[in-house]
C-alpha positions as CSV (number, residue, x, y, z in Angstrom):
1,X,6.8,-21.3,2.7
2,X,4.4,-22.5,5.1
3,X,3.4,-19.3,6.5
4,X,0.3,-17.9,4.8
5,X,1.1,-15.0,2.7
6,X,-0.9,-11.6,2.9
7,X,-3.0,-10.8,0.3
8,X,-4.2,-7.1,0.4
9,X,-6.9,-5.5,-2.5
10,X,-7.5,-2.2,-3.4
11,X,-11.0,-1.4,-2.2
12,X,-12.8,1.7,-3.5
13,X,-16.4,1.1,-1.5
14,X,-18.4,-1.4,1.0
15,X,-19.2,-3.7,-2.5
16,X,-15.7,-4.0,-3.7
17,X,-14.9,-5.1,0.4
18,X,-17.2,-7.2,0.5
19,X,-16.5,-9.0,-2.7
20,X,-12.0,-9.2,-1.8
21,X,-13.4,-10.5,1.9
22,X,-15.3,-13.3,0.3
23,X,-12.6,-13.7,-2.1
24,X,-10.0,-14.7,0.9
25,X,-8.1,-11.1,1.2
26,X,-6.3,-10.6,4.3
27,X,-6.2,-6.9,4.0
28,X,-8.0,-4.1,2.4
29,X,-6.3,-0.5,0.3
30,X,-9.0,2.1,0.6
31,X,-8.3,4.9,-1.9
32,X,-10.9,6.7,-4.5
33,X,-10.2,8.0,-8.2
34,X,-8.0,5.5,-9.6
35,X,-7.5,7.7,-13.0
36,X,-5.1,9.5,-10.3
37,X,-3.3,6.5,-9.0
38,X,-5.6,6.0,-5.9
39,X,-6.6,9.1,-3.7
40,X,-7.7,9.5,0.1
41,X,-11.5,8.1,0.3
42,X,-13.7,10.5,2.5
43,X,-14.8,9.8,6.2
44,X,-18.2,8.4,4.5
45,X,-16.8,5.9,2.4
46,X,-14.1,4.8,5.1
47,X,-17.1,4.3,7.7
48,X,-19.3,2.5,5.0
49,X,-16.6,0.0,4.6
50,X,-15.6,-0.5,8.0
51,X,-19.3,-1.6,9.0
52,X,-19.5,-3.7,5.9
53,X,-16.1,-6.0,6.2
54,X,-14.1,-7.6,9.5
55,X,-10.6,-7.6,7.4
56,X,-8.0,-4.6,8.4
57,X,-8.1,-1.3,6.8
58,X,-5.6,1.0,5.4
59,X,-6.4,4.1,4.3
60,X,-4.3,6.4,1.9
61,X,-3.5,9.6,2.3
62,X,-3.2,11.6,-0.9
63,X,-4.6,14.4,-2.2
64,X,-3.5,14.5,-6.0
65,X,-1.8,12.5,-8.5
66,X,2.2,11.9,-8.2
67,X,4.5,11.6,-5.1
68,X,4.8,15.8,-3.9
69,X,2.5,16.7,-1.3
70,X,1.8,19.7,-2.8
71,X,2.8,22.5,-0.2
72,X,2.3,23.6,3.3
73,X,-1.4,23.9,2.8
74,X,-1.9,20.6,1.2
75,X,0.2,19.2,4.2
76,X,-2.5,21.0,6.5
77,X,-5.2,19.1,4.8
78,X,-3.4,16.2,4.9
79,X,-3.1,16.0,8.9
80,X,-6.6,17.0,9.0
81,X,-8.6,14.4,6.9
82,X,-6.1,11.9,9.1
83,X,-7.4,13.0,12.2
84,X,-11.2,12.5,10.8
85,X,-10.4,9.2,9.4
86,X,-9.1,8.2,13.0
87,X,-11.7,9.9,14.5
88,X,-13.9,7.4,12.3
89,X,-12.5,4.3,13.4
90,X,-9.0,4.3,11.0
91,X,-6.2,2.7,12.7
92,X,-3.8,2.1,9.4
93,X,-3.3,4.2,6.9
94,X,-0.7,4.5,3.5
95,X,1.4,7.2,2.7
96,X,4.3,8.3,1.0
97,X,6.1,11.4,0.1
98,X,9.0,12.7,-2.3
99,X,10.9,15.9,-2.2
100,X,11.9,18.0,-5.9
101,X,15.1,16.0,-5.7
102,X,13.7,12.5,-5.8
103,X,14.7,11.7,-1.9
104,X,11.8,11.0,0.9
105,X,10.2,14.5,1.6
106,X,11.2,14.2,5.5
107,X,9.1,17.3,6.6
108,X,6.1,16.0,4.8
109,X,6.1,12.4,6.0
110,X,7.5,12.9,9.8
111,X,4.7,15.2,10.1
112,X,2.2,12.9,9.5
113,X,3.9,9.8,10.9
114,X,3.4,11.9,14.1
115,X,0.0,12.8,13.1
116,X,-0.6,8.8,13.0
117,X,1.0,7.9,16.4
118,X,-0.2,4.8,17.6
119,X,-1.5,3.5,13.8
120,X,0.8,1.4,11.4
121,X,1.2,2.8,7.9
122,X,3.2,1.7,4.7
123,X,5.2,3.6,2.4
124,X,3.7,3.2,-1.0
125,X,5.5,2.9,-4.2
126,X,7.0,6.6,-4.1
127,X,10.4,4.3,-3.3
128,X,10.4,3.4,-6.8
129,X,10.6,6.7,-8.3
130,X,13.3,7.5,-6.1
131,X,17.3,7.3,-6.8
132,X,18.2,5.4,-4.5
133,X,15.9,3.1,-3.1
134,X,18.5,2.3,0.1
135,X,19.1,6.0,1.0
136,X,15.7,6.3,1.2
137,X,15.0,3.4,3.4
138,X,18.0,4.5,5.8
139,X,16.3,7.8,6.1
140,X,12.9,6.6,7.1
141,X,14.0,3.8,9.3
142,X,12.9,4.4,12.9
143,X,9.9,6.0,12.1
144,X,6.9,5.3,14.1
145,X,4.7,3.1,12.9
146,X,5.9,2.4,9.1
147,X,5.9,-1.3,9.1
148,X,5.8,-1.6,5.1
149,X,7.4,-0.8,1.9
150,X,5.0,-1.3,-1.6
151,X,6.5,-2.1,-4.1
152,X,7.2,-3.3,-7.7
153,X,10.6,-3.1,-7.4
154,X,11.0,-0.3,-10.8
155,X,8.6,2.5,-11.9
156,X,7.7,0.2,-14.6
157,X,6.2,-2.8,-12.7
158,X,7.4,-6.4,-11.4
159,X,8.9,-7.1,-14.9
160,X,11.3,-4.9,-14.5
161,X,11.6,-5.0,-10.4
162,X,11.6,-8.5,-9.7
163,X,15.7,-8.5,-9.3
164,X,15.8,-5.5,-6.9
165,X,12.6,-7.5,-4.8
166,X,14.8,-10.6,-4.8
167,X,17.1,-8.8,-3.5
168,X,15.8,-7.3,-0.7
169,X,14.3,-10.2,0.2
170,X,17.2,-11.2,1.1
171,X,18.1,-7.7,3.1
172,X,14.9,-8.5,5.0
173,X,15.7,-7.8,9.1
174,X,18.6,-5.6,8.1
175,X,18.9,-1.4,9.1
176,X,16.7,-0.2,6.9
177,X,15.0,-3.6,6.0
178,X,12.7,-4.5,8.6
179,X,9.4,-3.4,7.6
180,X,7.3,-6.1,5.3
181,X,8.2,-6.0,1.9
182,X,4.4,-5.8,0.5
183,X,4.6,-6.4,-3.7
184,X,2.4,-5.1,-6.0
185,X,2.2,-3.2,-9.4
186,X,1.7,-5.0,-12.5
187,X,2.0,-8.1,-10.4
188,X,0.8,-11.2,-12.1
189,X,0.0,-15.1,-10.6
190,X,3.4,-16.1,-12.5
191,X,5.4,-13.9,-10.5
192,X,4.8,-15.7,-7.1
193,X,6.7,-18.7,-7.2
194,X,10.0,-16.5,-7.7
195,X,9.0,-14.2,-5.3
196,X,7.9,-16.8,-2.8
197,X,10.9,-18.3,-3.1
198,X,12.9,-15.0,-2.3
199,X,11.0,-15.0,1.1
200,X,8.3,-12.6,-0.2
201,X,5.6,-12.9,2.3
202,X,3.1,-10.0,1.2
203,X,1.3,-8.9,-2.0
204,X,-0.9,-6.3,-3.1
205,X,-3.6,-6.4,-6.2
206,X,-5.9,-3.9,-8.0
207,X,-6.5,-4.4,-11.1
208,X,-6.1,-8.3,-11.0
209,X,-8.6,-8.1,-8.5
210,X,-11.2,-7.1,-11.5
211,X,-10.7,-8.6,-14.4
212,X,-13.6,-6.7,-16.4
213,X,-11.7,-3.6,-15.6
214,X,-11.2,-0.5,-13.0
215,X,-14.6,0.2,-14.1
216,X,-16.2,-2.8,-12.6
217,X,-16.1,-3.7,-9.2
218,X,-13.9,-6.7,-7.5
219,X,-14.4,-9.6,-8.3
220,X,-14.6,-12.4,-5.6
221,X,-13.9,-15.5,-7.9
222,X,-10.4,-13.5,-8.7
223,X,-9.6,-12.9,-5.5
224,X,-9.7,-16.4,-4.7
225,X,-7.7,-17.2,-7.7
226,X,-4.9,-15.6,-5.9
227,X,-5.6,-16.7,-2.2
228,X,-5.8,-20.1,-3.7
229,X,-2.1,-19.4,-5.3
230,X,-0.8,-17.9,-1.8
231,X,-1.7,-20.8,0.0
């Protein structure tokens, strides 16, 4: 319990960096359009943010709402705006990929974990629309460079996760459970003593980072709120 926790915010330009710096955030989401669940910023924006903050960057890569890539072409597109984002500075990045069945899309995210060589990346919350959240770890472990699951645990949020996060807690440094368990989705300030307590040693916040709403930009003083919880 000692160690400090990470505390990652979604950032959608240099003012909402700034603002989740000042509030004590270890780690910064960069995505753009929000009404689609968070879509890859361009080049611009990524070097905007990077000049204004210090804290580490991850940068999604997504072209449209839900967990398919969206074919061959949109795969092409994919690789491409990750090689200009590297070419920008971008040295982690967030990712993740289902196929029609509900299983990782293998193709999809192999190719752009090779695309990525040398960067760390997480696997965002796609594992909990899959069937089976194990499978899916078993079949991704060994990749290079994922270092983290996000996650709510369920579809429908920590309410309904916090049981399956507990438990793999508890799997952490297991096959299949080494990367950082990183919690976030509908996560609220009276979910982190449980999850603490499980061992949970990362945690990722959007809209509790702005409490006036996705249409206003982070707020620092809530950010703190949660740092000061961490800690």
């Amino acid at each position: 319990m000692s160690k400090r926790a990470v505390l990652e915010v979604i950032a959608l330009d240099a003012a909402d960096a700034k603002a989740a710096q000042a509030g004590g955030a270890d780690r910064l989401e960069l995505v753009t359009d929000m009404a689609a669940d968070g879509l890859t910023p361009t080049v611009e924006t990524f070097r905007d943010i990077r000049s204004a903050v210090t804290v580490p960057l991850r940068v999604m890569l997504r072209l449209s709402d839900g967990f398919a890539v969206g074919g061959a072409r949109t795969l092409d597109v994919l690789v491409e705006r990750a090689a200009a984002l590297r070419a920008a500075g971008a040295e982690e990045f967030v990712l993740g990929f289902l196929d029609p069945d509900g299983g990782p899309d293998l193709a999809a995210v192999t190719r752009l974990a090779q695309a990525l060589e040398g960067c760390r990346w997480t696997f965002h919350r796609a594992i909990d629309r899959t069937p089976d959240r194990a499978a899916l770890r078993h079949a991704l472990d060994g990749l290079p460079g994922l270092d983290t699951y996000l996650t709510a645990g369920s579809a429908d949020g920590v309410d309904e996760g916090l049981p399956v996060l507990c438990a793999e807690a508890a799997r952490q440094g297991t096959p299949g459970y080494t990367q950082q368990l990183l919690v976030g989705g509908g996560l609220r300030l009276e979910h982190l003593p449980a999850l603490r307590e499980a061992g949970v040693t990362a945690f990722h916040i959007g809209g509790a980072a702005r409490p006036e709403g996705w249409t206003a930009p982070v707020d620092a003083d809530a950010v703190a709120r949660w740092r000061e919880a961490l800690d």
